[in-house]
C-alpha positions as CSV (number, residue, x, y, z in Angstrom):
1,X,23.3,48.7,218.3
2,X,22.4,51.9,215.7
3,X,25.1,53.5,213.9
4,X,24.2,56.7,215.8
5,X,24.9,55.0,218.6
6,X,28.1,53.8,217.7
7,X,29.1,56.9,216.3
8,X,29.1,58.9,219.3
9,X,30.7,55.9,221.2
10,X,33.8,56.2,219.1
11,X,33.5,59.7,219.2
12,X,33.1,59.8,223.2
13,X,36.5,57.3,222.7
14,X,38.8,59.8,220.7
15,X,37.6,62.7,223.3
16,X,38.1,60.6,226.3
17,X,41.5,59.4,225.2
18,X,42.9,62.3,223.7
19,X,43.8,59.8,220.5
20,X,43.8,62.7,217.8
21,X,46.2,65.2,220.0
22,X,49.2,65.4,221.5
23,X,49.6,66.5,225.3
24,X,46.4,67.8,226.6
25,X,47.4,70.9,228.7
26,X,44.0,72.9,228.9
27,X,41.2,70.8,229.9
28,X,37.7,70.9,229.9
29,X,36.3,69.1,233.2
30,X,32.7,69.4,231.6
31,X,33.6,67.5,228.4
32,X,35.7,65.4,230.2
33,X,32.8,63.8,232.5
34,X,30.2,63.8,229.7
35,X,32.4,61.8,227.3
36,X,32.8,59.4,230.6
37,X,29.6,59.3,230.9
38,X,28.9,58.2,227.5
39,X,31.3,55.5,227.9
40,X,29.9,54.2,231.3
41,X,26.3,54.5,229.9
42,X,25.8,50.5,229.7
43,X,26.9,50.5,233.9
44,X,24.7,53.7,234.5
45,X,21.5,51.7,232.7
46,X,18.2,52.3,235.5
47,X,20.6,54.9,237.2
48,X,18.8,58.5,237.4
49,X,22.7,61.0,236.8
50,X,21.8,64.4,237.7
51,X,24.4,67.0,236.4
52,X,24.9,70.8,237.7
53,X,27.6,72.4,236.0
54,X,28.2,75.7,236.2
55,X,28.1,77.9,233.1
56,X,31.6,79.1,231.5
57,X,33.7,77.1,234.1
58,X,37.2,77.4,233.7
59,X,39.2,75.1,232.3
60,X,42.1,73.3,234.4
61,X,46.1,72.5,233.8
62,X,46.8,69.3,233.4
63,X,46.5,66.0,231.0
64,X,42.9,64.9,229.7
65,X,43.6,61.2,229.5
66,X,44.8,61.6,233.1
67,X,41.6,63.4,234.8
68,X,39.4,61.2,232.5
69,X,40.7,58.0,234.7
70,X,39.8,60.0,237.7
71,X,36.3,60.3,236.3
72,X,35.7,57.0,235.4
73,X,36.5,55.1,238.7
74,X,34.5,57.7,240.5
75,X,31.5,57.3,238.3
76,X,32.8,53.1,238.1
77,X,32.4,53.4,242.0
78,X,28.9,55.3,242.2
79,X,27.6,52.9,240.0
80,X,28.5,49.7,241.9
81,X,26.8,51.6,245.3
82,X,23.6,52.2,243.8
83,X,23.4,48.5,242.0
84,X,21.5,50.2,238.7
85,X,18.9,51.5,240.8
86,X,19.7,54.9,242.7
87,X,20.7,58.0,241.8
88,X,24.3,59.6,241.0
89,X,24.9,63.4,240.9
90,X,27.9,65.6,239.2
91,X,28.3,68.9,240.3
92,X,31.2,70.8,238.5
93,X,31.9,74.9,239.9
94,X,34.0,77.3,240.3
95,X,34.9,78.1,243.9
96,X,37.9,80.8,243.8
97,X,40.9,79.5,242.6
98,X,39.3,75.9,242.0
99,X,37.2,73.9,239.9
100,X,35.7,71.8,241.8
101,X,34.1,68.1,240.9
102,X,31.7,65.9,242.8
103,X,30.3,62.9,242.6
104,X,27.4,62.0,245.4
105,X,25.6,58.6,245.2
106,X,22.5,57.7,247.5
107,X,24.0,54.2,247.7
108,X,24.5,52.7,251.2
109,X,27.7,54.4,252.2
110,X,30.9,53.6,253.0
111,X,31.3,52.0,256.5
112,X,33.4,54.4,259.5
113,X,36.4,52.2,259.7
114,X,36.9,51.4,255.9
115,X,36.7,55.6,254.8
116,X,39.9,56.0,256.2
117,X,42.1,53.8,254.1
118,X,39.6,54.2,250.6
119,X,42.6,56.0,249.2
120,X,45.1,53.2,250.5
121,X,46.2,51.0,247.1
122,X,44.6,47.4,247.0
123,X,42.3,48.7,249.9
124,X,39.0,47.7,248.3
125,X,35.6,46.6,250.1
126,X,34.6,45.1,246.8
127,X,33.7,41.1,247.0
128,X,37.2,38.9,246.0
129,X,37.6,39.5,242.3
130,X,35.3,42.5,242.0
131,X,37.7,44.7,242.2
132,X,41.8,45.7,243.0
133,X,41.7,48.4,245.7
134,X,43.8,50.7,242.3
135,X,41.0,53.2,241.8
136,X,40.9,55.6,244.3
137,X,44.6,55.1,244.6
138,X,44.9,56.3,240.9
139,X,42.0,59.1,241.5
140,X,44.6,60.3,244.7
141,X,47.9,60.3,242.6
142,X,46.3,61.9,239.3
143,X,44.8,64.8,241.4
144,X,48.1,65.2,243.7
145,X,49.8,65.1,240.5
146,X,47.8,68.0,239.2
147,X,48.0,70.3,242.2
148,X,44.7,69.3,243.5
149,X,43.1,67.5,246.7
150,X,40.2,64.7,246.7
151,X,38.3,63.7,250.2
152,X,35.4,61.8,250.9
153,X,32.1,62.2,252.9
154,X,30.0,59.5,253.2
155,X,26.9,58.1,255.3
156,X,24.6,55.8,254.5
157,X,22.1,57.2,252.0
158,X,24.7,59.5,250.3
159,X,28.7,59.3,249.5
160,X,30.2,62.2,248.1
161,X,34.0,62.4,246.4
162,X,35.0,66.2,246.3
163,X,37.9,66.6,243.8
164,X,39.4,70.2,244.0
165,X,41.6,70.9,240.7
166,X,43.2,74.7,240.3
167,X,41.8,76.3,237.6
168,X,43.7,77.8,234.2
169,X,44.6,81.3,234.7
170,X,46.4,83.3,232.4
171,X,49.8,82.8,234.3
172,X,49.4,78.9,233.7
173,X,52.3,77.9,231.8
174,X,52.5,73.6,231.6
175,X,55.2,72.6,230.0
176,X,55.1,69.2,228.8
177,X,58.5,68.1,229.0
178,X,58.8,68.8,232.6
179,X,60.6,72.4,232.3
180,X,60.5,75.5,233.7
């Protein structure tokens, strides 16, 4: 492995982690899936990642570390449906008072009767010891627990997550210790 290559894994690290700050309380959704990106790049390896993002999008309340977990069993997830040989596309916008976050695969889809508990913890239709069922659990509680929603729309040829986060506006006021 080069040292460039190195250097911008530890560097995608400290982003992704929020190691050299405290509380993270405006964050950038942008940064956020590029640094998980970079740390996923050894799953993602014969995957084609297309990325819109719109330009100036807002940033969002909440906790880095937190929405960087989201990211990454999305991503985790996309990867594992296209087997290192399909295509995974991020779209990040701006729709009112949202930012909004997807991530489509062209995998095979998630089957009718399993889309309905995906959310459900240690629901998983991984093979036994490929995975917990805790990811989209975690993805559900980390977006409730930021004011935002997450659904699902999948067939086969294309599964999208939609992860609707309300954007920073100049009224925001987080508090990190919990008070008004």
């Amino acid at each position: 492995m080069s040292a460039g290559r190195i250097s911008e894994l530890v560097g995608a690290m400290k982003e992704y982690t929020y190691l050299d700050r405290g509380a993270q309380l405006e964050v950038d959704v942008v940064s956020g899936l590029e640094n998980t990106l970079t740390i996923l790049g050894h799953k993602l390896k014969g995957v084609s990642v297309g990325r819109e993002y719109a330009e100036e999008l807002p940033k969002v309340p909440g906790h880095g570390g937190e929405l960087n977990q989201v990211w990454t069993n999305l991503l985790d997830n996309a990867a594992d449906a296209v087997d290192g040989r399909g295509r995974i596309t991020i779209r990040a916008l701006e729709d009112r008072d949202w930012v909004v976050v997807e991530v489509a695969d062209d995998g095979p889809g998630i089957a009718r009767e399993a889309r309905a508990h995906v959310f459900d913890p240690f629901f998983t239709t991984k093979e036994v010891g490929a995975g917990t069922g805790l990811g989209l659990d975690i993805v559900r509680r980390v977006v409730a627990g930021h004011g935002g929603e997450v659904s699902v729309d999948s067939k086969p040829g294309q599964t999208r997550f939609t992860v609707r986060l309300p954007k920073m506006s100049r009224e925001t006021k987080i508090d990190p210790y919990g008070e008004e």
